[in-house]
C-alpha positions in Angstrom: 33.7 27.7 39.7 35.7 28.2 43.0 37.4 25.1 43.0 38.9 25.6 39.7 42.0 27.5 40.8 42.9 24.5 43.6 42.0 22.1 41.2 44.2 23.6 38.0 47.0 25.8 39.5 49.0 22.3 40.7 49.3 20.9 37.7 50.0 24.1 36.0 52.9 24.1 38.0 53.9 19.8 37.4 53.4 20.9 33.5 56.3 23.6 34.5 58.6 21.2 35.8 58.6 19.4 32.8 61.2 19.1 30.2 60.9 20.9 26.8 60.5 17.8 25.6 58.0 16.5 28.2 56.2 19.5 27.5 56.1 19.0 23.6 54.9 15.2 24.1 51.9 16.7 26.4 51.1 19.0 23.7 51.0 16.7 21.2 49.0 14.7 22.9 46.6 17.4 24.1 46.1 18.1 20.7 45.5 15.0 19.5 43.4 14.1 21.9 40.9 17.8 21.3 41.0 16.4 17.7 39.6 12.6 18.4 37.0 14.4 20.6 36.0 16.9 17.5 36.1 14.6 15.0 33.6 12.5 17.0 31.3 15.4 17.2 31.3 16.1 13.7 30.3 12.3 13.3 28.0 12.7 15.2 26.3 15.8 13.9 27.4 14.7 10.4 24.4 14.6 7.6 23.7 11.8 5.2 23.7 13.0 1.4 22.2 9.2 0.9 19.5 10.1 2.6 18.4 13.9 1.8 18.8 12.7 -2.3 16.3 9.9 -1.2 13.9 12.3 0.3 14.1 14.5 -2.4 13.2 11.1 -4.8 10.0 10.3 -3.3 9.1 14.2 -2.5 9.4 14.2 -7.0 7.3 11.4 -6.9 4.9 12.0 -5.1 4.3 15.8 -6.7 4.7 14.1 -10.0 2.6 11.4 -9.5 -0.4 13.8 -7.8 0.0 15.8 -11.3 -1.0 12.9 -13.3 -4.1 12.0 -11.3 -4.8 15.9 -11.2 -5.1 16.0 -14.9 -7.2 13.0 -15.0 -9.7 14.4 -12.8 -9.8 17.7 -14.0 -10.9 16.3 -17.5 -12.2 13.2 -16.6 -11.5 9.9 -16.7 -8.5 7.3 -16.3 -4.8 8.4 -15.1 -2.4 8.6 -18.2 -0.1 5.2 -17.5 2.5 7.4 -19.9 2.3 10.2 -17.3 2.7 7.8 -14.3 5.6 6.0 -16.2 7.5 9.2 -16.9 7.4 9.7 -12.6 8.6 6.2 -12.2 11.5 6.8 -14.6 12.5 10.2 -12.9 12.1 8.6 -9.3 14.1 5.2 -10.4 16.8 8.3 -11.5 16.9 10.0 -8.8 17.1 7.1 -6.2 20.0 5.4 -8.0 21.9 8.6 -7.6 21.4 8.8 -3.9 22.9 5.4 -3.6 26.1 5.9 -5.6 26.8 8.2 -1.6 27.9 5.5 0.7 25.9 7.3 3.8 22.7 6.1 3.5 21.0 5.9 7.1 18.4 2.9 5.7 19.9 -0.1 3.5 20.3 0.4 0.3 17.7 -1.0 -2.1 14.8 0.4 -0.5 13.5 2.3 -4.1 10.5 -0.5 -4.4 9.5 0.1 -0.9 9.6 4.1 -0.9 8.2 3.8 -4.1 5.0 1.6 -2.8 4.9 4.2 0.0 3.7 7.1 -2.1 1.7 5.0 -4.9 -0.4 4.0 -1.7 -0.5 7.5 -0.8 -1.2 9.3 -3.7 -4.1 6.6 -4.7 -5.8 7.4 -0.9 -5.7 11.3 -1.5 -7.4 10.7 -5.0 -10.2 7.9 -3.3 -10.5 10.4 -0.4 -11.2 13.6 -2.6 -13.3 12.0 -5.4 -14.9 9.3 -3.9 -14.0 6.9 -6.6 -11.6 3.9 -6.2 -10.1 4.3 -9.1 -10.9 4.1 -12.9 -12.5 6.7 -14.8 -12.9 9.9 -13.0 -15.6 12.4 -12.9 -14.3 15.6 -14.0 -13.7 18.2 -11.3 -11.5 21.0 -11.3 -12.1 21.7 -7.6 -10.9 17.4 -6.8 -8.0 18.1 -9.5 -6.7 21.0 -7.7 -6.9 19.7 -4.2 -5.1 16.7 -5.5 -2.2 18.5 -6.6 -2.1 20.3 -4.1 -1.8 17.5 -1.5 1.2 16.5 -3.8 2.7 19.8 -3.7 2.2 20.1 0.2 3.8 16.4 0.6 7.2 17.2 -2.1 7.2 20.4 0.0 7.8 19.1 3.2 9.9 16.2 1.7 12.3 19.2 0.7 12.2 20.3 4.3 12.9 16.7 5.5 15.7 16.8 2.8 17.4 19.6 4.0 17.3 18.6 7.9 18.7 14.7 7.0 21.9 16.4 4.6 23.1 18.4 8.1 22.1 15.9 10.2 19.6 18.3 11.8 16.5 18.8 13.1 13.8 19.6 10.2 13.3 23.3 10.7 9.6 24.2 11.9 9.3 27.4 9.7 10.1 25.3 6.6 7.1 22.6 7.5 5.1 25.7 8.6 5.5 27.9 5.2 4.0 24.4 3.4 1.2 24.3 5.6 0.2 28.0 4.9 0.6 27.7 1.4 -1.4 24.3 1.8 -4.3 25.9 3.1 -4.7 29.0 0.8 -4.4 26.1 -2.2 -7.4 23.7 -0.7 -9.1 27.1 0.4 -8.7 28.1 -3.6 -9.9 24.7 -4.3 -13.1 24.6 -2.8 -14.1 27.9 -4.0 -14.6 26.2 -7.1 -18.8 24.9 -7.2 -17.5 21.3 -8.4 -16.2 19.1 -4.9 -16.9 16.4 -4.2 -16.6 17.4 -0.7 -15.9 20.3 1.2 -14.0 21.1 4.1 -11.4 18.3 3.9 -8.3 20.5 4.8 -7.8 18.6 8.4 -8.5 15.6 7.3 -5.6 16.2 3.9 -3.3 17.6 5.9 -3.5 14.2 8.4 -3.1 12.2 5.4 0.4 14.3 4.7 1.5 13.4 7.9 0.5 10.0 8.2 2.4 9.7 4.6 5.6 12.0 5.9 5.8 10.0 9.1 6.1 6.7 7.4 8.5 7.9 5.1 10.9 8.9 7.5 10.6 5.6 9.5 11.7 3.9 5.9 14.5 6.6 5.3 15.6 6.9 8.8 15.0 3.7 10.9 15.0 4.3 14.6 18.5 4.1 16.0 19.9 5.5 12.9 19.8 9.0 13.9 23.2 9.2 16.3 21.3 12.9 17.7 18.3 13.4 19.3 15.6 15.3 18.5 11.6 16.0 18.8 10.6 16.6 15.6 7.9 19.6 15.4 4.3 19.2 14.2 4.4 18.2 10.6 0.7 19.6 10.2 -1.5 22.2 12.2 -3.3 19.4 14.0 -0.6 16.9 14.8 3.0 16.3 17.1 5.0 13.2 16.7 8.0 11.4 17.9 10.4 10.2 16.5 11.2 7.9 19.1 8.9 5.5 19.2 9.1 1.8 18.9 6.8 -1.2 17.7 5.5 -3.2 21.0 3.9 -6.3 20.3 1.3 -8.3 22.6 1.5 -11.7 22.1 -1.4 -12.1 23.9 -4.0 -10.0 22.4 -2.4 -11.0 18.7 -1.8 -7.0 18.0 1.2 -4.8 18.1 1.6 -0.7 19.5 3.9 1.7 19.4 5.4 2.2 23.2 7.4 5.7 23.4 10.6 3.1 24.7 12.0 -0.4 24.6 10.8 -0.5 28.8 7.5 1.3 28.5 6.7 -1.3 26.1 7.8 -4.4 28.5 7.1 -2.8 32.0 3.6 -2.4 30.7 0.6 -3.3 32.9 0.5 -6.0 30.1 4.1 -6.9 29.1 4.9 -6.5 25.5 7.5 -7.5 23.5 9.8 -4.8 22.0 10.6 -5.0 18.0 13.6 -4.9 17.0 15.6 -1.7 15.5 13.5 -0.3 12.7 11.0 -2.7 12.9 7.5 -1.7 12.0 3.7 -2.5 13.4 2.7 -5.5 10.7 -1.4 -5.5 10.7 -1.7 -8.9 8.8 0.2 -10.5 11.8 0.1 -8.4 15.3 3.6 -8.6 15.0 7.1 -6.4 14.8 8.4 -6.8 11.6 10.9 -5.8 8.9 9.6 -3.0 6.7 7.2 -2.9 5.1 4.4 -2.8 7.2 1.3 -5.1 5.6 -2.4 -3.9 6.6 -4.9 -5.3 8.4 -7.0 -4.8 11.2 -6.6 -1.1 12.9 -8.3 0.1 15.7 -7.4 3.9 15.6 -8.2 6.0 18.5 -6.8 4.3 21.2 -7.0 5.4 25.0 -5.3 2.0 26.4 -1.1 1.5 26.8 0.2 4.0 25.5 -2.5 6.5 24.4 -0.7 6.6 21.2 -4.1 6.4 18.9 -3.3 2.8 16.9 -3.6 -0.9 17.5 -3.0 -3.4 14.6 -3.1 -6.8 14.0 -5.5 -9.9 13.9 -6.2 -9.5 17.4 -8.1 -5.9 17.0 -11.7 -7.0 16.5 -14.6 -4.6 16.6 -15.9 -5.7 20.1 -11.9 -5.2 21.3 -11.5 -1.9 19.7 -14.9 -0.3 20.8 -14.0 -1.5 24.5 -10.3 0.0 23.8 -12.0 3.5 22.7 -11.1 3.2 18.8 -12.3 2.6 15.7 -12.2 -0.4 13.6 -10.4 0.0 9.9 -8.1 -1.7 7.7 -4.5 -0.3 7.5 -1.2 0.1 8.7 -1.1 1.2 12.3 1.7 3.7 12.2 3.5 5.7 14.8 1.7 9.0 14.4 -0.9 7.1 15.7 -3.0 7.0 12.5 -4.4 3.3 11.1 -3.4 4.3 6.8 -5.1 2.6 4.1 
């Protein structure tokens, strides 16, 4: 701060000696030159209405869709395919209208992708609270309620993710946090009831929310898209992820990981290759692929590379994933560092 007066009062006194209309030009090209710099700013903190419509698309869905199995369970028996049809038609709605903005962050065209995205999801809340694969239902009121609830919880924090993408901020903690709270007094409700299933599967819900939330955002917002930086905060009670990660793949183990950077992932004790922009962890192959991601075999709890909790691909057998820590599954490894069915 000393050196600003030697620095500043000579060419105070050069912009003296100018001309009026010297000094004009310099003006008008101080000014111009404060406005590029702005302008470049505001690109770079600018939102994407693309994007926040497109979260708020599959945050419908996902609620919706969660209703109709709710109802199912709660009398018994199969989901109404008029009920699932009438989500699809409001999703397929709502996504169009995000595209007529010409800022989406992820190519356009992505509805059948985002839309296999929560039909996976909702069907793995409704296996993992009834016990049933599908089909007729028993009738629960305790399952049908926890159900919706994991719906209501997931189109909740799609709002928040919504919100954060249309200012091109970061997704506000106390907005993911209110969903939470509410999330637990619901499943808390829920299991008061004397017909579960199971009981005490709030942890293990609110995992599959941000298993589901994370891969959402890696199809809505690739990596690289995003011109800020930001460390997102914990999407559930029990879990902190990154953003940045990247998909690493090991040609010769046949899997792929998520490294937290393109050089962590090839200054590795074992060199990997890194995937390209927006790739994604592909489980059939062990591979770095365009999205989506395809399951196969997961080894989840991970202490080796990067500690991130997931390994997929041919290459992860049960002998390789017990000696790596993990556990052996089929799914998608993704960069929370869950393996999803």
């Amino acid at each position: 701060m000393n050196r600003a007066p030697v620095q500043y009062v000579p060419r105070l006194f050069t912009f003296c000696r100018l001309i009026p209309s010297q000094r004009t030009t310099v003006w008008a090209g101080t000014i111009l030159f404060a406005l590029v710099v702005l302008s470049a700013d505001m690109a770079r903190a600018a939102g994407s209405k693309c994007t926040a419509a497109k979260y708020n698309a599959a945050g419908q869905r996902v609620a919706d869709e969660a209703k109709c199995f709710g109802k199912a369970v709660k009398k018994g028996g199969g989901v109404d395919s008029a009920c699932l049809l009438k989500a699809e038609g409001m999703f397929a709605s709502l996504f169009m209208k995000a595209e007529s903005h010409a800022d989406c962050l992820a190519p356009k065209g992505d509805a059948g992708t985002v839309a296999a995205t929560v039909d996976a999801f909702v069907e793995d809340i409704g296996r993992t609270v009834t016990g049933s694969a599908g089909g007729a239902f028993v009738a629960s009121k305790c399952n049908a309620k926890k159900i919706e609830a994991v719906g209501t919880t997931a189109g909740a924090k799609a709002k928040c993710e919504s919100k954060a993408a249309r200012k091109g901020a970061a997704v506000a903690p106390g907005c993911l946090s209110n969903a939470d709270g509410k999330f637990g007094h619901a499943i808390g409700k829920a299991e008061g009831k004397g017909d579960c299933t199971q009981k005490g599967q709030r942890a293990t819900l609110e995992a599959r929310v941000g298993a589901f939330m994370d891969a959402l955002m890696s199809q809505l917002q690739p990596t690289g898209s995003v011109t800020t930086t930001t460390t997102r905060t914990a999407r559930t009670t029990t879990t902190t992820t990154s953003a940045t990660h990247i998909c690493c793949h090991f040609a010769s183990g046949g899997t792929c990981d998520w490294a937290p950077s393109a050089e962590a992932c090839s200054r590795n004790e074992v060199p990997g290759t890194p995937g390209a922009s927006g790739s994604v962890c592909n489980g059939a192959t062990g591979t770095c692929t365009s999205p989506p991601a395809s399951a196969g075999p997961c080894c989840s709890g991970v202490t080796a590379f990067f500690s991130n909790a997931c390994s997929g691909g041919p290459g992860e057998t049960a002998s390789v994933c017990s000696a790596e820590g993990g556990t052996l599954s089929t799914g998608v490894c993704h960069p929370s560092g869950a393996c999803v069915p």
